[in-house]
Each structure stands twice: as structure tokens, then as C-alpha cells.
C-alpha positions in Angstrom: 0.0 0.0 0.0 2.9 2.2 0.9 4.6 1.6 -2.4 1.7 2.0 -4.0 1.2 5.4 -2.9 4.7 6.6 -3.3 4.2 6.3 -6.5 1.0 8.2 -7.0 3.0 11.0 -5.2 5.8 10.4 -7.9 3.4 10.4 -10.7 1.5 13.4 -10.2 5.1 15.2 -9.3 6.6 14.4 -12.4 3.3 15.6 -14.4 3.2 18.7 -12.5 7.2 19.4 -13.4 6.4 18.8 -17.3 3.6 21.2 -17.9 0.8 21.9 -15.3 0.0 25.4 -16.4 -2.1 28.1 -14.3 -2.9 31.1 -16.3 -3.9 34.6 -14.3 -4.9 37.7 -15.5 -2.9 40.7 -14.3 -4.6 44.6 -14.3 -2.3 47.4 -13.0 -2.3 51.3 -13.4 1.0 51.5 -15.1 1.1 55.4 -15.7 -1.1 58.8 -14.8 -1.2 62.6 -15.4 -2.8 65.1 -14.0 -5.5 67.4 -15.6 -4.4 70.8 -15.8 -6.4 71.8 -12.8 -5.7 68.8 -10.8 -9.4 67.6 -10.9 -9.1 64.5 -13.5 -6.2 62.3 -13.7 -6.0 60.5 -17.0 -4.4 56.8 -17.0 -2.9 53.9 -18.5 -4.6 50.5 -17.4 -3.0 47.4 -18.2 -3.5 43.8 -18.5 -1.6 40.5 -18.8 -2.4 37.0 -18.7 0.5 35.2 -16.3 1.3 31.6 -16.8 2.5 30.2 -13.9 3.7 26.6 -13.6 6.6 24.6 -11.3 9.4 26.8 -12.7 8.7 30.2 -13.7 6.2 32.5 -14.7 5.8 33.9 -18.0 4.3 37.0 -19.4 2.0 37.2 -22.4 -0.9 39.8 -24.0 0.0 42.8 -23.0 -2.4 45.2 -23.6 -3.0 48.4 -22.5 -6.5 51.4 -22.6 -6.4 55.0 -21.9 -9.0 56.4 -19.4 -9.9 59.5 -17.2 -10.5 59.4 -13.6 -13.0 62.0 -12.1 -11.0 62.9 -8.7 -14.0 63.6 -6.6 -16.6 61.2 -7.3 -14.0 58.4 -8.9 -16.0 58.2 -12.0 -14.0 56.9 -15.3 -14.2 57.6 -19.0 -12.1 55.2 -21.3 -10.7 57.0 -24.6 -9.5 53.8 -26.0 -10.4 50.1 -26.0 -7.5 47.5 -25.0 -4.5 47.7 -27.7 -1.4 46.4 -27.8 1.9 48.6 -27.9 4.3 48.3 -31.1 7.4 46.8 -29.9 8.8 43.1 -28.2 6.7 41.4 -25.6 8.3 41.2 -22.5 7.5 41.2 -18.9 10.1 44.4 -18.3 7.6 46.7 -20.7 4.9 46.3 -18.1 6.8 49.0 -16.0 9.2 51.0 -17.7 8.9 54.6 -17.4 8.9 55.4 -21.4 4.7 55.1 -21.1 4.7 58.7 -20.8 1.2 60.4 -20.3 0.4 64.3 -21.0 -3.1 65.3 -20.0 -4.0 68.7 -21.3 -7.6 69.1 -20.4 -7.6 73.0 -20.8 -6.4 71.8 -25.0 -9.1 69.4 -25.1 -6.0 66.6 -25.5 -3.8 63.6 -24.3 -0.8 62.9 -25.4 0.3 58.9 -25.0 3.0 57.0 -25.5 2.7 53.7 -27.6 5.8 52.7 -28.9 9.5 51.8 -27.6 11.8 53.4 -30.8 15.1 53.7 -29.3 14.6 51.7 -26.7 16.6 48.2 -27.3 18.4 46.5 -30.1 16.7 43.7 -32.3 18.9 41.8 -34.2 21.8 44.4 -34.1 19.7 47.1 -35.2 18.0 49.9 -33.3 14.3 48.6 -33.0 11.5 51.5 -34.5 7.9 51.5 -34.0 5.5 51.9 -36.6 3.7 54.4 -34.2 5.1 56.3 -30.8 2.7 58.9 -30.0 -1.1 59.1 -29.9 -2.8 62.6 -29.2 -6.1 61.8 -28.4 -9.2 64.3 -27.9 -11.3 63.9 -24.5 -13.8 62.1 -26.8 -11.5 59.4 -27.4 -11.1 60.5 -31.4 -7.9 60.5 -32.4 -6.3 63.7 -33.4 -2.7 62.9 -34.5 0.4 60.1 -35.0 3.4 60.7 -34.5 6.4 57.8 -35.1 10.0 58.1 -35.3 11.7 58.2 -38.4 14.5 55.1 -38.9 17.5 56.5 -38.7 19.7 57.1 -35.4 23.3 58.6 -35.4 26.3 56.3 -37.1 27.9 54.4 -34.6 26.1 55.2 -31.7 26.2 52.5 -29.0 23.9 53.8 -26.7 19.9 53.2 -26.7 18.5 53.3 -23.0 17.6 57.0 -23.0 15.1 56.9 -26.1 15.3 58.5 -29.4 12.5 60.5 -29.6 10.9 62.6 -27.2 7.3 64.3 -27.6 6.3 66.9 -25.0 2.8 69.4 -24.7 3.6 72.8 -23.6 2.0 73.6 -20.2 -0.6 75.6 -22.0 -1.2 72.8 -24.8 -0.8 75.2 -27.6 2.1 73.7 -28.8 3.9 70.1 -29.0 7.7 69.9 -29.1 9.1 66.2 -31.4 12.7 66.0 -30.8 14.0 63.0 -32.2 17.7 61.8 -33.5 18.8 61.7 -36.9 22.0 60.4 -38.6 24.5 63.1 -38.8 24.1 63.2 -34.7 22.1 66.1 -34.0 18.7 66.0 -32.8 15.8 67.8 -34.7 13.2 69.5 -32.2 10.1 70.3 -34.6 7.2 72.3 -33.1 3.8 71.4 -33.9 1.2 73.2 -33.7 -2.5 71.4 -32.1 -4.6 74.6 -33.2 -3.5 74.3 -36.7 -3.4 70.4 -37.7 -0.2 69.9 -35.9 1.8 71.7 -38.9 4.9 72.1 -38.1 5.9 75.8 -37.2 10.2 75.6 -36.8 12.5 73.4 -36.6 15.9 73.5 -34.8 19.0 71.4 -34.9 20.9 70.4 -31.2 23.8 68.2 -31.5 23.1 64.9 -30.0 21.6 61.8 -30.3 19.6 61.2 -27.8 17.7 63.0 -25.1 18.7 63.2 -21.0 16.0 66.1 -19.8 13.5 67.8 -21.4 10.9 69.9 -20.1 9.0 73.0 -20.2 10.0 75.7 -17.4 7.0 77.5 -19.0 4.9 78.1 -22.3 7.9 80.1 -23.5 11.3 78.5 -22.4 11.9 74.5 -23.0 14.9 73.0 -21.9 16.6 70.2 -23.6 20.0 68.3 -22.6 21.1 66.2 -25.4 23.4 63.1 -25.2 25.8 61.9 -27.8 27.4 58.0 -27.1 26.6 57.8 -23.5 27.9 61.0 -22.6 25.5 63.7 -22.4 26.3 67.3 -23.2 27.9 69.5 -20.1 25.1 72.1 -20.5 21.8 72.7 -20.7 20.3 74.2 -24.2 17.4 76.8 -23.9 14.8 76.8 -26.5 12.5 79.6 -27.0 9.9 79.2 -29.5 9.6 81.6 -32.5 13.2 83.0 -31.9 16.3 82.1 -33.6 19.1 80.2 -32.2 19.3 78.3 -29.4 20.9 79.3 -25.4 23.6 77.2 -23.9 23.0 76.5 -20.0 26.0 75.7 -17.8 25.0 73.2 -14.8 26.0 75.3 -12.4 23.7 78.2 -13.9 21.1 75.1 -14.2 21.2 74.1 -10.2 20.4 78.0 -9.7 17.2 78.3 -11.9 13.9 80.2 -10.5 11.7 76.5 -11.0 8.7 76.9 -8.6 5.9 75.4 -9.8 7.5 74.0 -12.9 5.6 70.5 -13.9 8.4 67.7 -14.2 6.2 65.2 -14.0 2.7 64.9 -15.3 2.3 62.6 -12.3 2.9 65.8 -9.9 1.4 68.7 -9.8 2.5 72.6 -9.1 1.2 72.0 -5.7 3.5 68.4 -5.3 0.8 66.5 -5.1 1.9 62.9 -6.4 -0.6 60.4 -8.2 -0.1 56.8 -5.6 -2.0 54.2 -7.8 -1.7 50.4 -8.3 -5.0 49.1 -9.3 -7.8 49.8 -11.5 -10.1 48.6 -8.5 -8.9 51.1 -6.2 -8.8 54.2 -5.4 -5.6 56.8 -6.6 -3.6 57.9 -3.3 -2.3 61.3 -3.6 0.6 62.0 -1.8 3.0 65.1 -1.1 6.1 64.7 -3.4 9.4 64.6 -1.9 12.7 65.3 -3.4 13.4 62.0 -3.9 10.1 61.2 -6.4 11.8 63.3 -8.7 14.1 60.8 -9.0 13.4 59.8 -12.4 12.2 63.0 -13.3 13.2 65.2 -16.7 15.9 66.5 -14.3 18.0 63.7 -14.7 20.1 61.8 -17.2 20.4 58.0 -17.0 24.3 58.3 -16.1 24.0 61.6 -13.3 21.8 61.0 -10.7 21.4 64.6 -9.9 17.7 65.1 -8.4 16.5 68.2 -7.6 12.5 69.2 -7.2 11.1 72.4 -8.9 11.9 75.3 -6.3 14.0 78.7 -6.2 17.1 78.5 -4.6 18.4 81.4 -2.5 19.0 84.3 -5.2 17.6 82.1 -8.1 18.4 83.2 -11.8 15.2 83.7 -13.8 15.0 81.6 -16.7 13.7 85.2 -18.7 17.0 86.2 -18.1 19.0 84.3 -20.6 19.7 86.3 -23.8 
């Protein structure tokens, strides 16, 4: 009787170890923004099935919708039925910080990030999206695409800081592309949402890929390009509809007037950060410290430098700059 049991136990061990397969269907929040006046937050909800079996656990359909989240009485709008993203399926995708989110409700627009150009090699060769950008309307109609175009600067061995960078003014009335090309500058075209999305100027900054970008206000975007790995020692100003661009020194950077400067569309002027997990719950909003601006437009990928939006002690006005 013994024996005969032992090797039941044996039997159903060894069929477990070749293939018993549970599958489990994973929802997270994987990204949020806020509304311009902090009463909606819009989102990216995600889902994956999970196979778990005696060894591992593996990742598949990954698919992601766009909604917006009433802060007061919780309700929710969806712009977008469940899509997947352009680009490899892998578990890491689920949580990497390139699904960027812009929520410009004062526009009438969301700006979201659907592809992964620039992000990882496939078969030696940069991988491009067929699509990285969707601006959507509050109506869920899509306004405008926007993908990367396939070439990257010769030789460049570097890929982990993305290639192409879109980014909504504060006031929505214009969109800034700045993507790499092959001669190793990057091209920042400014599109305009009133008019089509035409394209009002264009600018070259050497570098091939981007370490910070973001809007100190409608007028004055800052941009720190990155050429092989090492990004450039200054900051470059941009100012819309003037000629030429402004080189920032670091130092002159760490003294910046910043207040209430969005970095993050998950933290507003008042440092209130977006705490959410799961479609089922409720968003926790929290006070930002320094330290949430860790991966902020602040930083670079090889400087750790954090710093939150304030005004130092005799702060240097970005207006200033000529």
C-alpha cells in the first residue's frame, strides 16, 4: 500500500514538473497625469495573462487602454479600448517609465505613449515603432500620430535614453518632437495642435539622444542632449519663434527660479503625487518629496542629480538668458 502510494506522489510530481500550467490575468495602473487643474487624472490600465507553472512565470498579451478618472466622485471615461503597444513582448515593458502620459484638459487633448523606438536593439539594429505617439481628444477620437523616423546617429552604441521625445507645452498650444537623426544632432520640430499639428520651426541640437526635457513655461523649453553615453555639459534653452538656441552651464542650471515647474505629469504645481496600483482602487495622492523626482526630466540616466522644482536662494530667472 505504501509503495503504491509513493508512486502516486511520484506520478503526479513528475506531471506537474512537465507542464501543469495556471494562467492569471494581471490589471495594474501603469502610468497617470494630471488634468491641468488637478481635478481628473487620465491613465494607463494594463493587463496580462501570467502563466505560472513549477518553474517560472511567464508574461503574455500585454495590452493596454487609456482612461480618465474624475477625482471627486471616482468616476471613469475610457478613450481607448484594449491595444497592444508596437514593440517586443516582455515582462520588463509592463513597468518602464517610457509610457509617458500628457493630459491637457484646458487643450481638449492627451498625449500617450505607444511605442518603444530607441529603446533596445533587435537583431543588431535599433528597433523602430510603426507608431510612438497618440494625441487623443477627451472624446477618445484620435487627433494625431506621431512615429520616429529610422535612422539614429552612425555608430552610436547607446539606446536606453530613447530616441524621440514628444512633449505638450504647459498651456497645450504647442507640441515639441525631438527626435535623432544620422548626422548626430537631434531635430526639435514644433507642432502646432490649433493648426493640424503643422509644423511651425524646426531646430538642430547636437546629440543623439535626449537626457531632460521639459518645459519651465509656455515660452522656455529646456533640452540636454546626449551623444554616445555621454550627455552634453550644458543645458540648451529653446524659446519658440526665436532664432538660435541658449547654452545653460550646470551650475547656472542648479540656480534656476523652477517653482511650480511641472516635471512630472504625475505631480502637480502644488506636489501633489498620483499613488496608484490598481484599476479597483482608489488613486492615493501624496506630497512629493525630493526624492520622487528621482526619475524626473531632471536627470540623465548616467547623473543621478535630483533636484525638485523650487527657487534656490538668489535664483536666476529663466527670462533672463539672452
Amino acid at each position: 500500500m505504501t509503495n503504491k502510494f509513493s508512486k502516486t506522489i511520484f506520478l503526479l510530481l513528475a506531471l506537474l514538473s512537465v507542464g501543469c500550467t495556471k494562467e492569471v490575468v494581471v490589471e495594474e495602473i501603469v502610468s497617470t497625469a494630471w488634468s491641468d487643474d488637478s481635478f481628473q487624472i487620465a491613465f494607463y490600465e494594463a493587463r496580462h495573462i501570467e502563466e505560472h507553472n513549477i518553474s517560472s512565470i511567464n508574461i503574455k498579451n500585454i495590452e493596454y487602454r487609456l482612461g480618465i478618472l474624475d477625482r471627486n466622485d471616482g468616476s471613469k471615461v475610457y478613450l481607448s479600448d484594449y491595444f497592444r503597444r508596437s514593440g517586443r513582448e516582455h515582462s520588463n515593458l509592463i513597468n518602464i517609465s517610457n509610457k509617458e502620459l500628457q493630459f491637457k484638459s484646458s487643450a481638449g487633448f492627451v498625449v500617450a505613449r505607444v511605442g518603444d523606438s530607441g529603446h533596445y536593439y533587435l537583431d543588431n539594429v535599433i528597433y523602430t515603432a510603426d507608431l510612438d505617439y497618440i494625441v487623443y481628444d477627451l472624446d477618445g477620437n484620435i487627433l494625431h500620430q506621431i512615429s520616429k523616423a529610422p535612422v539614429y546617429c552612425d555608430g552610436s552604441a547607446y539606446h536606453d535614453i530613447g530616441r524621440i521625445r514628444v512633449l505638450a507645452s504647459p498651456d497645450g498650444t504647442l507640441i515639441v518632437k525631438a527626435e535623432s537623426s544620422t548626422d548626430c544632432e537631434l531635430e526639435v520640430n514644433f507642432l502646432d495642435p490649433g493648426n493640424d499639428f503643422n509644423v511651425t520651426e524646426i531646430k538642430r541640437i547636437s546629440g543623439d539622444s535626449i537626457g531632460g526635457l521639459f518645459w519651465v513655461n509656455n515660452n522656455n523649453l529646456l533640452i540636454r542632449a546626449c551623444l554616445q553615453s555621454n550627455c552634453a555639459e550644458s543645458w540648451v534653452l529653446v524659446r519658440p519663434g526665436q532664432s538660435g538656441v541658449i547654452s545653460i552651464t550646470d551650475n547656472e542650471f542648479s540656480n534656476l527660479c523652477l517653482a511650480g515647474a511641472i516635471v512630472r505629469p504625475d505631480i502637480n504645481s502644488e506636489g501633489e503625487l498620483i499613488s496608484w496600483n490598481h484599476p479597483a482602487s482608489e488613486p492615493g495622492i501624496d506630497t512629493a518629496t525630493l526624492e520622487h523626482y528621482n526619475d524626473s526630466e531632471f536627470t540623465t540616466l548616467l547623473e543621478r542629480t535630483v533636484r525638485a522644482p523650487d527657487n534656490p536662494d538668489a535664483c536666476i530667472s529663466i527670462e533672463s538668458f539672452i
